[in-house]
Structure formats: structure tokens, C-alpha cells
N, C-alpha and C positions, 0 to 999 in steps of 0.2 A: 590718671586724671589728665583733662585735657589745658595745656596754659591757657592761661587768662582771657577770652574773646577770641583762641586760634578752631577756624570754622575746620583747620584741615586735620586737627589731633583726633584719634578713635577718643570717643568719647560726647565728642560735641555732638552726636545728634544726626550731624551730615553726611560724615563719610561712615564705611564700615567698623567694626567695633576692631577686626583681625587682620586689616590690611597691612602687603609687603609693598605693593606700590599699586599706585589709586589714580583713576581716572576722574576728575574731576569739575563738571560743567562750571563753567566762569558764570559767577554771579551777575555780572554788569556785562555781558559778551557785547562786545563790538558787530560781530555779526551773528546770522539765526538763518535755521533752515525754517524760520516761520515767517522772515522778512517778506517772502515772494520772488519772484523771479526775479536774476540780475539782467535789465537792460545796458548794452553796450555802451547805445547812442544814450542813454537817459533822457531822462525828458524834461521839459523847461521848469524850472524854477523861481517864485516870485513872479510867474507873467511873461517872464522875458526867456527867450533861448538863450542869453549870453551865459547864465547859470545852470545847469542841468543836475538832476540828482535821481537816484536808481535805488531801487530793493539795494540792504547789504546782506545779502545772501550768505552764506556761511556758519562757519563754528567757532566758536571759543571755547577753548580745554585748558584745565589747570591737571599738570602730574605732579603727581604727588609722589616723590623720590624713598619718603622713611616715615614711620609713623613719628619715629624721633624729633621733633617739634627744633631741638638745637644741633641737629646732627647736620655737620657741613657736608656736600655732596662730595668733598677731597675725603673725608672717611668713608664712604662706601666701599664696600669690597666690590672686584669685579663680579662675585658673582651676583651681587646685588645690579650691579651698572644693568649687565646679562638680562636681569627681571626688565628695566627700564627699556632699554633697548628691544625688548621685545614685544611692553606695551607699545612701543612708538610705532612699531610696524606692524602692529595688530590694528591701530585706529589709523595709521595711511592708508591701510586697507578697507577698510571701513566709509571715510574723508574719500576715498577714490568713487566709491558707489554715490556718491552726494549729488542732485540733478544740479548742476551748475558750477559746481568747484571745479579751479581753474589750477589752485595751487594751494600744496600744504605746508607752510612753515612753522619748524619746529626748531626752541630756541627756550634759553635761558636766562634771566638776568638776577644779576647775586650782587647783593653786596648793598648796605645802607646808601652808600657815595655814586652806585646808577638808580638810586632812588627809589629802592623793594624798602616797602613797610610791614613785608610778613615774611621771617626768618623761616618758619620754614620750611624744609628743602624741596625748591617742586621747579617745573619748568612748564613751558605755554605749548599747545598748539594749536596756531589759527589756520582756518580754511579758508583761505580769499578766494572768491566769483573772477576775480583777476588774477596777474601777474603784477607783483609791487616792482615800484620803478626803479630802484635797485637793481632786485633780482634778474630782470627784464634786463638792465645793461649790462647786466655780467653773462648772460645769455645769448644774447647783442654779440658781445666779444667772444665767445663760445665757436657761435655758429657761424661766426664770420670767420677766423679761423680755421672752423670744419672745411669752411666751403673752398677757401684757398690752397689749404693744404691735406685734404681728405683724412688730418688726422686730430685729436683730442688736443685740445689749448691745454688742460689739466695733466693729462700724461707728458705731456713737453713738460711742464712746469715741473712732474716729482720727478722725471730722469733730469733737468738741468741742476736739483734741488743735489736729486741723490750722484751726480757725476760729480760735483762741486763741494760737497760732502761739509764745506763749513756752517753750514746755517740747520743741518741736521741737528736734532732734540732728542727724539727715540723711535724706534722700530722693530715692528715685529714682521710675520709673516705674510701679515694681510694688507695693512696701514701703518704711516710713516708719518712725524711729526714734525716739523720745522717751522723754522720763523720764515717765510717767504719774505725775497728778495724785494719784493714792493711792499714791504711791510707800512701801515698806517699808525699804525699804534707800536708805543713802547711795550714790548713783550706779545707781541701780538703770533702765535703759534696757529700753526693749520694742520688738519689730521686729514690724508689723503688716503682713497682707498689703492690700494697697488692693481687690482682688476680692475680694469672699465667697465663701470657698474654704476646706474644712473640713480637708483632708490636705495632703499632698505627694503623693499622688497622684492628687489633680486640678490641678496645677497645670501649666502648657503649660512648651517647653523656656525658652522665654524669662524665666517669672516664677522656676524653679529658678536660671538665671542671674541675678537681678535680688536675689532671695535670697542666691546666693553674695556677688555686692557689697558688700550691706548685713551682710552678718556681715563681712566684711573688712575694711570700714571702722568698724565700730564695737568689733570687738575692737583695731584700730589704733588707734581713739581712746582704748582703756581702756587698753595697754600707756605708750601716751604720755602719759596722763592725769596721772600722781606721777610719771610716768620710769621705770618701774621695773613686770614683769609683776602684773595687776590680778589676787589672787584670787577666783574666781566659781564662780557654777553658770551653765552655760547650760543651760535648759530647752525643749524644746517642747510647745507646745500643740496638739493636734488633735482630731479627732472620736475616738471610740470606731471598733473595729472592726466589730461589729454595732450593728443596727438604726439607724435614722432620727434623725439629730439635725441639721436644718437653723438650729439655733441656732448652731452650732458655727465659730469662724473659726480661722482658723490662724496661730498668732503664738509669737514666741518670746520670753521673757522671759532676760536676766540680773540675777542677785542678785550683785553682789559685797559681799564683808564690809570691803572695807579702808573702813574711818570716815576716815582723815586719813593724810598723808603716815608716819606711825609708828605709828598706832590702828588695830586691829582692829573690827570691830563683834560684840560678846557676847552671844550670844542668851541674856541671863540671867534674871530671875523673872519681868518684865514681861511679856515678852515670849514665853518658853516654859512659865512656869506660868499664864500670863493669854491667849497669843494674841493679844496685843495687842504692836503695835510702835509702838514711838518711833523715830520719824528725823531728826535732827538738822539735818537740811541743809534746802535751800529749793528746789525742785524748780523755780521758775524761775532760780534765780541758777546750777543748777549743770549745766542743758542750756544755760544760754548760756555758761558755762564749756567745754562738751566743745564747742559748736561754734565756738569760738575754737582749740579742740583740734586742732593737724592732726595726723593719721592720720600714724604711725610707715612711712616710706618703705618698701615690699617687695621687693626685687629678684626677679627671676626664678630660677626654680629651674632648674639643669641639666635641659634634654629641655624646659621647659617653651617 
């Protein structure tokens, strides 16, 4: 039976009766490939050009991680992650043929304290008509570096990461975990790919396996972290959908907010009227924290 008013349990009606992980159109999407074409310039709004507004072109997807309604995504096995990870790069594939889509972000948010009012376990992916202004300046820095030094901004960062060996989390054969040295957030870990490789859909069956691991284990390290499920975003990083950007790697960042076993972290004046973050912790003292950290035990999932 499905809990009480969850539109995402088999049972309610909307998704499948037998799903491992579920693609899910957002009810309220921000954006639609029925909006109409995205104009660049937009056009006037109100009367006046000083306002402009455009088609929001695009998608909104809800995935759906477990039929399990209270199953945290740090219990996942990887071979489960493996299913998810393979949804994600079956609909970038997909999001990529969209007449307009400029970029696919795909991301998570958990936890009551970033403000999810539906437990359970699934993740977002939106198709924006655009580049979001973020991502835009992290690409900014990317390809300004490409162009000065004919090499990866992200590849300098996991070899200064991994020469430096203090702020190292875990690693496998594909992708490497660390708290990066401009860390914003207390606890804030990054999962780099070790090839330069801009999607998930250039990535071989192995490196998507290698990926599913390293999310496994490092959302296990975050649940086990205070004892208690870490609130976060998980984000990914990748290329744009069109045109040429061999600056571009592919890496996933999480932000959690939890400051302290009882402290939240408030994104207050500093910080959202400035743009500028404080972070309180010490970015080696607290990767050798998590790697003392053992990964929250998974059991196998029934079928699994």
C-alpha cells in the first residue's frame, strides 16, 4: 500500500505498480516543451522593454530512486545507484534531442531543514532553454583557464587534490572524493571523474559503475557522519548540451547545510546579500574526519 497522499509509492494510481527506479514528470514543472520557443532577447513585458519575458521552454522530471516511500538514498546499494545512474543518462539523452534545451541539470535535495516535504527518495531533472548563472560562472572559470593554459581547470584541481592527499575522502578507479580546498559549506565533498569526460554520456559501462560506488559511499559516509540523515543538495556538473566546450569535466558536488551535530548553516547577509561564504570548519581536519568515517552498512535489497 501506498503512504498516505505519496503520488510517488506503486500503488497510488501514477507511477508503475513494479518499479526499481521511475521517471517521473513534475506535476507543477517550471518548465514544458509546450511553453513554445525560448526567445533570447524576450520580448517586452507590461508595455515597456525595461521588463522582457520568453516561452520557458523545457522539462521537469521527478526520479524516483525506490519504491520504498522511507528508504534514505545512503541505503541504496550500488547496484541500485547503477539503475539511477543509468536512468540519468538515458533521459540526458533524450533532454539532448529537446528543440531548444540549452542545459540539463540534474540534482538532489534531502532533508526536511532544505525544505523537501516529500521523504521519498527521488531527485530533479530540469532542462533549462538557458545556462543558469551559476553554472554559466563556473564555466566562465572553466574556459578562461582552458584558454590560458590549454588545460582542464578540474584536472588541476583533482591532481593538486590528489598530490596534497589531505582533503582526500575515498577513491576508486574512475572517481575520487574530497572536500575541495575552496570548500563553502561545512562538509561539503566533490566526486571527480579521473578521465576528462564532460557528461554521463560519454562515460563507458564501467566508469557509470564506478560513479554509482562513489555516491554510495560517500552519501554512507554523510548519513553516518553525526548519526543521523545529512541534509544536502546533490548537484551535477556537466557540459552544456550544444556546442563545444572541451573545458568542461564532469563532477558532482554536495552542499550540505548541517554546521554541527544540532547547527544548521544560514545562508544569511554574508553570504546571500555579499556572495561571499564563511565556513567554519577546516577542510583538512574534516576529510580526515569522514575518512575515519565508515560508510553506514547497506544490505541488499529484495531481487537485488
Amino acid at each position: 500500500m501506498p503512504a498516505a497522499g505519496c503520488p510517488f509509492c506503486p500503488g497510488s494510481g501514477l507511477v508503475p505498480g513494479g518499479y526499481e527506479v521511475c521517471l517521473y514528470p513534475n506535476d507543477f514543472p517550471a518548465f514544458s516543451t509546450a511553453a513554445g520557443e525560448f526567445a533570447e532577447e524576450g520580448v517586452p513585458a507590461d508595455g515597456s522593454p525595461f521588463y522582457r519575458h520568453t516561452a520557458a521552454r523545457g522539462a521537469c522530471d521527478v526520479v524516483l530512486y525506490s519504491p520504498d516511500h522511507l528508504l534514505l538514498p545512503s541505503r541504496l546499494p550500488v547496484s541500485h545507484w547503477e539503475k539511477i545512474v543509468r536512468l540519468w543518462t538515458r533521459r540526458l539523452d533524450e533532454l539532448r534531442a529537446v528543440s531548444g534545451v540549452r542545459y540539463v541539470f540534474i540534482f538532489e535535495n534531502t532533508g526536511e531543514a532544505i525544505g523537501v516535504t516529500m521523504p521519498h527518495p527521488h531527485g530533479q531533472i530540469y532542462a533549462f532553454p538557458f545556462i543558469p548563472p551559476l553554472i554559466e560562472r563556473q564555466l566562465d572559470s572553466a574556459r578562461q583557464h582552458f584558454g590560458e593554459t590549454g588545460g582542464c581547470l578540474y584536472c588541476r584541481i583533482l591532481a593538486e587534490e590528489e598530490r596534497a592527499g589531505v582533503r582526500m575522502v575515498a577513491a576508486n578507479r574512475w572517481f575520487a572524493a574530497f572536500i575541495p580546498y575552496f570548500a563553502r559549506f561545512p562538509q561539503e565533498i566533490h566526486i571527480y571523474a579521473r578521465r576528462h569526460l564532460g557528461s554521463l554520456t560519454e562515460m563507458t559501462a564501467a566508469e557509470q559503475s564506478g560513479l554509482a560506488e562513489m555516491l554510495s559511499v560517500v552519501r554512507r559516509k554523510y548519513d553516518n557522519f553525526f548519526g543521523f540523515a545529512m541534509p544536502l543538495m546533490m548537484l551535477l556538473r556537466q557540459s552544456p548540451v550544444t556546442g563545444s566546450h572541451p573545458y568542461c569535466h564532469f563532477h558532482v558536488e554536495f552542499d550540505p547545510i548541517q554546521r554541527g551535530p544540532a547547527k544548521l548553516k544560514y545562508l544569511a547577509g554574508v553570504e546571500s546579500g555579499a556572495g561571499t561564504f564563511l565556513n567554519d570548519t577546516i577542510a583538512e581536519e574534516r576529510a580526515a574526519e569522514f575518512r575515519r568515517t565508515e560508510p553506514l552498512v547497506c544490505l541488499p535489497q529484495s531481487g537485488e
